[in-house]
C-alpha positions, -999 to +999 in steps of 0.1 A: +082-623-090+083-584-081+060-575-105+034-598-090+045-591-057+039-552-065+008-563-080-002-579-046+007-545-022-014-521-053-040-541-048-037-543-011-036-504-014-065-501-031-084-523-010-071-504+020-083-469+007-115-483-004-117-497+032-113-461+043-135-444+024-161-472+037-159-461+067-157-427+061-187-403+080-202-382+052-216-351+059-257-356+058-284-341+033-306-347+054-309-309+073-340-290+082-310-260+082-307-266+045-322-249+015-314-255-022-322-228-046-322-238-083-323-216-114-342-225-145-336-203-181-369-202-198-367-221-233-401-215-252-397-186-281-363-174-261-359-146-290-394-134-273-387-133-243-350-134-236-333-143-205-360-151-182-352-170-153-378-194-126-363-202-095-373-229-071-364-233-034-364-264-017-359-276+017-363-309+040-389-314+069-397-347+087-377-375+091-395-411+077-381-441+075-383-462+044-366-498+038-344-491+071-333-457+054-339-422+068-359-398+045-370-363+051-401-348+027-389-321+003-407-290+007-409-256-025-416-226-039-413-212-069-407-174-084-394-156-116-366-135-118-382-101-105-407-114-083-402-116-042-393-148-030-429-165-015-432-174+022-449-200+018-440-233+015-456-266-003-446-300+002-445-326-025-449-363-026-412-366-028-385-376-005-343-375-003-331-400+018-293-411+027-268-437+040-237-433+039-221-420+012-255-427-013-281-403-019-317-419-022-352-405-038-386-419-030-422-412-047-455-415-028-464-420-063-445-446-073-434-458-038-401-467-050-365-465-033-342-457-062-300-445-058-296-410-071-262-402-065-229-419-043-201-397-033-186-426-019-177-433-054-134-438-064-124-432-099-133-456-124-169-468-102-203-468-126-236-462-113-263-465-131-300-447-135-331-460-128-362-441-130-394-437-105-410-472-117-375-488-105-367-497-143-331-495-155-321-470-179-296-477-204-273-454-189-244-447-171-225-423-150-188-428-144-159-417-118-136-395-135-117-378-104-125-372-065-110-351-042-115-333-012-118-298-017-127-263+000-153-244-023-144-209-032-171-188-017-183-209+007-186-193+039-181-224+062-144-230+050-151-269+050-135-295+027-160-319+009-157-343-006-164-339-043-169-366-073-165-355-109-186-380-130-191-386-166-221-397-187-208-430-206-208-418-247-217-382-247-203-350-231-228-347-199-205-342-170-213-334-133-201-330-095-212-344-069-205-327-036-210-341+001-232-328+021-246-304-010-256-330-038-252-327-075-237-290-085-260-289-118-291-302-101-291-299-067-314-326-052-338-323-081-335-360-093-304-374-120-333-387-144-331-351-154-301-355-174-319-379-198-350-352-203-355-324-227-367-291-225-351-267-200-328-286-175-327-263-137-290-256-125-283-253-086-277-219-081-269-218-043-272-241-014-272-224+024-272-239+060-290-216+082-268-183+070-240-197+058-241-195+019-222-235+015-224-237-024-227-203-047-229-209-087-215-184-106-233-191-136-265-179-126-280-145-126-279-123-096-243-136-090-220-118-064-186-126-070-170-120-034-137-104-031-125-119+004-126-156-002-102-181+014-078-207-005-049-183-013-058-150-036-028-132-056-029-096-074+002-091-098+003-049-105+024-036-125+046-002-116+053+016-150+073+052-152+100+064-176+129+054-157+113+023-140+088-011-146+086-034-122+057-064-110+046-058-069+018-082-054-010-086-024-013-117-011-044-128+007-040-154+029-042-164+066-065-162+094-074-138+121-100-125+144-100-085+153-129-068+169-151-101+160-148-099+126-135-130+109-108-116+085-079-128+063-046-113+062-030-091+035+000-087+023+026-073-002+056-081-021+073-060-040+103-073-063+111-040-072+123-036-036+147-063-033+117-088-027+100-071+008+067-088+020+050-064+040+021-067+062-006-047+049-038-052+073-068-075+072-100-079+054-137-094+058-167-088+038-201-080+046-231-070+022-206-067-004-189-045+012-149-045+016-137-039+053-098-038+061-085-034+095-047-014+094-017-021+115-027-019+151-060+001+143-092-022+151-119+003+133-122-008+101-123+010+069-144+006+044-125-004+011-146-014-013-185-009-017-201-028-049-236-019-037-231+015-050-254+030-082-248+053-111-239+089-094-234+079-060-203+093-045-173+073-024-155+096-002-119+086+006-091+103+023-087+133+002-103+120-031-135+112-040-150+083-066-181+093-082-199+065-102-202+070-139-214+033-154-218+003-142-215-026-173-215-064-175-182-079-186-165-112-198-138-122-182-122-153-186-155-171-193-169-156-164-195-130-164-188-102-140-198-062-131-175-036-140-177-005-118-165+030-134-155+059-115-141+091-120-117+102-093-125+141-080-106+160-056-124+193-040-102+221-030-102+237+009-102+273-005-129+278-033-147+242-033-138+240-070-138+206-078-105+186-098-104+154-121-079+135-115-087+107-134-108+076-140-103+046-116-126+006-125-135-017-101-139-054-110-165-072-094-148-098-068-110-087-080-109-048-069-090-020-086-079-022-116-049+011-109-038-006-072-056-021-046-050+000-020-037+032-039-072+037-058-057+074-070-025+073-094+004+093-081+018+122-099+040+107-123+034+069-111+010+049-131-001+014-120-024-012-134-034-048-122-019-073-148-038-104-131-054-124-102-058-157-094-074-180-065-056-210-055-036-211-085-065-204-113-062-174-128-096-153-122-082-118-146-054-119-171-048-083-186-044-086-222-022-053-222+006-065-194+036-047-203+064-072-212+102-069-208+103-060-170+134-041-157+146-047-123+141-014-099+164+001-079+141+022-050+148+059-039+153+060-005+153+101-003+128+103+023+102+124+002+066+125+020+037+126+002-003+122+010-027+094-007-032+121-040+005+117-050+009+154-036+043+161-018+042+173+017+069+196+034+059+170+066+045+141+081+006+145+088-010+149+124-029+118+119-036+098+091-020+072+056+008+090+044+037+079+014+073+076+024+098+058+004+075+041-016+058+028+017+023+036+036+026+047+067+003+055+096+009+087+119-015+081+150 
């Protein structure tokens, strides 16, 4: 009797969440805002002619109505990898319609109304393909897992809906995401799945500036460094007498001087477990602002526009740019960014090495994110980072067997080049006690 009584309420459940997600508002395809840009890797003699990549944009116009069904015409153009992106636009005889949570396509071809995608799906739901002439195809996509989820990188900071699906009897697997579409191939069509030759990939999807959906697997990928959704550095502290793990934590909200910025701050175990506020960041043109304590002109941090022998000028110490190189991390492909840290004297302008310093491409320094220059005596390296719990850099050198740290409070002052000072500065970042601080 409990059994089927609990069989009764799990079904009553079900019925109850499926009841919800009925009447669920989904965000609309259907945007004149909206442009899809899809990346294509060319196939034909690819020893030839190596990595050479078409891209397509496509947008919506109009707004017809088919079988009681609102569809808007889909617009293009097309370039290669190289070429400037074409003004113009030309439309197709092809339309994306929706209701609800299901995606349409129609053909002024074929003058069919065929179900390209639902992301009103639950776990376990099929749906089936059917091509332009309305015929069935023998195949099958299935539910595997749905969520609602904020997209790292995505400017707008908005939880979607997103179905993970499964082509029945192979490997093929997809997502579909409200309000963006299928995260292989955009709004292309799902018939694509069963052709051969080069397949396109959805390589970003924007509303009016907002970037909404980024790929990372395309070229030309920016990997941003401020993103939302919780972002952890573990550094490591390593000198004879001590080793200990410290951390920045980027999380939390805040507007200064109409910048939209998240939080920053540190934690350092070697100092009996002190989370310190550290200032906020934004990014623009992939560039890294941060806003101090108090102080509401930013700084800027971190500048991966820079080239081969361009030179960063910092309190002090200056980066100049020796290489820039492509590296795998983690499965992901990003830019490396080698420096090598100079100092100039007041006296006779002769000019010091103090060492070599790498950025990483959307994680930062790879010595400390703030303290770019080592101190005297004081070496620290980033062991990893991760976003929302994945793990983005993992450093295949981390020192094991940390010791705990006992601090040394002897009030020693010393400027941003590890240099000891008989006195606190006029103005300016100065080290005291192992802390930053901030004479005004």
């Amino acid at each position: 009797m409990k059994k089927v009584l609990l069989s009764i309420v799990l079904a009553a459940m079900t019925l109850s969440a499926n009841a919800a997600d009925d009447q669920r508002e989904y965000e609309s395809l259907l945007s004149e805002s909206k442009v899809w840009t899809m990346s294509c890797q060319g196939v034909v003699n690819p020893e030839v002619y190596g990595d050479i990549y078409h891209f397509t944009d496509t947008k919506l116009v109009g707004d017809t109505v088919i079988n009681d069904i609102h569809f808007m015409r889909k617009y293009q153009r097309q370039w290669s990898l190289g070429e400037e992106t074409p003004a113009d636009w030309t439309a197709t005889n092809d339309y994306l319609g929706q209701d609800g949570g299901k995606i349409y396509r129609y053909s002024d071809r074929t003058q069919n109304v065929v179900l390209d995608m639902d992301v009103s799906l639950n776990v376990g739901d099929r749906i089936g393909f059917v091509d332009e002439l309305g015929y069935e195809l023998p195949s099958f996509f299935v539910a595997t897992a749905v969520s609602d989820t904020i997209l790292t990188g995505a400017d707008d900071n908005k939880p979607r809906r997103c179905v993970e699906v499964q082509l029945e009897a192979s490997q093929v697997a997809d997502m579909w995401i409200e309000g963006i579409g299928s995260v292989t191939l955009g709004i292309t069509g799902m018939e694509w799945f069963l052709a051969s030759g080069a397949i396109p990939k959805l390589y970003k999807c924007t509303d009016g500036d907002a970037v909404i959906y980024q790929s990372t697997l395309s070229p030309g990928y920016y990997h941003p460094l401020v993103v939302r959704g919780g972002k952890k550095w573990t550094y490591r502290h390593n000198t004879f007498e001590n080793v200990y793990d410290y951390y920045y934590i980027l999380e939390g909200d805040t507007v200064i001087a109409g910048k939209n910025c998240l939080k920053m701050y540190s934690e350092n175990k070697g100092n009996q477990g002190e989370i310190r506020y550290e200032g906020a960041l934004y990014e623009e043109d992939m560039k890294v602002y941060l806003f101090y304590e108090e102080i509401d002109v930013p700084e800027v941090m971190y500048d991966f526009n820079c080239q081969v022998g361009d030179t960063l000028h910092f309190q002090g110490p200056s980066l100049v740019m020796q290489a820039i190189e492509s590296v795998e991390i983690l499965g992901m492909s990003r830019k490396r960014y080698d420096f090598q840290a100079q100092i100039e004297t007041d006296e006779s302008n002769e000019i010091f090495v103090l060492g070599n310093e790498s950025w990483l491409e959307g994680i930062g320094s790879m010595k400390d994110f703030f303290n770019m220059i080592p101190f005297e005596g004081s070496y620290n390296s980033l062991v990893a980072c991760e976003v929302n719990g994945v793990t983005i850099y993992q450093s295949p050198t981390a020192i094991q067997g940390v010791r705990p740290y006992k601090p040394k409070a002897d009030g020693a002052i010393y400027d941003l080049q590890g240099r000891r000072l008989s006195s606190p500065p006029r103005k300016g970042i100065y080290i005291q006690n192992g802390k930053k601080m901030i004479a005004r």
